[in-house]
PLY file of the C-alpha trace (Angstrom):
ply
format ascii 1.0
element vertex 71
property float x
property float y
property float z
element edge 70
property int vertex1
property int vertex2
end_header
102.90 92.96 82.05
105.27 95.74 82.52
103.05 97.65 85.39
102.57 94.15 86.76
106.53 93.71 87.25
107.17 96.69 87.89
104.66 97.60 90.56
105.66 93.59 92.51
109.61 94.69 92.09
108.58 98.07 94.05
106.69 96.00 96.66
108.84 93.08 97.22
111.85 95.70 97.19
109.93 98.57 99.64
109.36 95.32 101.61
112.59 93.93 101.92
114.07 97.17 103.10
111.53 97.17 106.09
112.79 93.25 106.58
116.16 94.41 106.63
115.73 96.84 109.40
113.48 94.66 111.60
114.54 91.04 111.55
114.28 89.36 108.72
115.43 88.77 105.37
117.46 90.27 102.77
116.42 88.21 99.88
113.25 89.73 99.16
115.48 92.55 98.24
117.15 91.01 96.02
114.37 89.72 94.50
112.54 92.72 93.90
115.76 94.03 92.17
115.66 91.44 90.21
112.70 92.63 88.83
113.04 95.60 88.72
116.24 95.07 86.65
114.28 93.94 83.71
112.73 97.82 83.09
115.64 99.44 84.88
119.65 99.89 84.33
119.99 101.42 87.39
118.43 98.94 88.96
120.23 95.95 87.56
123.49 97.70 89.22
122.51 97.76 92.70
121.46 93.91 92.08
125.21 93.11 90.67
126.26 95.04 94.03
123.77 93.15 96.29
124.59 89.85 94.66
128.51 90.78 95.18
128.47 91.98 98.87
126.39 88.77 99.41
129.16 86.62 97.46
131.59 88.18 100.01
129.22 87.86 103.30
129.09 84.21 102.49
132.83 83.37 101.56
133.97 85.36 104.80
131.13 82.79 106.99
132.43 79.89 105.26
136.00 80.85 106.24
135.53 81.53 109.93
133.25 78.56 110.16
136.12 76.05 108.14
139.00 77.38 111.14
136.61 77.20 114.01
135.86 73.89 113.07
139.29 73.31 112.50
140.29 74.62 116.09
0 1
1 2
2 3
3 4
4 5
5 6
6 7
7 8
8 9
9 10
10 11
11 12
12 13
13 14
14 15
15 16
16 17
17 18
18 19
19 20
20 21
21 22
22 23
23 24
24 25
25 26
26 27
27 28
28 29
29 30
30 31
31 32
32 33
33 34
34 35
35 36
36 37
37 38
38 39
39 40
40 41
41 42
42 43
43 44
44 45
45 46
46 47
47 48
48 49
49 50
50 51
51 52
52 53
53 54
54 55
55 56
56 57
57 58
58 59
59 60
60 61
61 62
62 63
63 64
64 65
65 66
66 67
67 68
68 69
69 70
């Protein structure tokens, strides 16, 4: 089960970074960090980063989208 993870983490993370670059999306970065987090510490930090810079991505949005509406 552990080659299994570990081996989908590496593609859905290898694959996300190619996403990233071309358009696309980010989450199947995320997602492979996820797994990857389960077999790795070092992994499970850059997810806690990830999921933080996204926290902030999506709080500054929300604000510019609240006082444009607002305008």
């Amino acid at each position: 089960m552990k080659y299994i993870r570990l081996t989908l983490g590496g593609l859905l993370f290898a694959t996300g970074i190619i996403f990233t670059i071309l358009p696309g999306s980010i989450l199947l970065v995320v997602g492979g960090l996820m797994l990857l987090s389960y077999d790795w510490p070092r992994a499970r930090q850059w997810l806690k980063f990830n999921q933080n810079l996204m926290s902030k991505g999506a709080r500054k949005l929300d604000r510019f989208l609240l006082l444009r509406k607002m305008r």
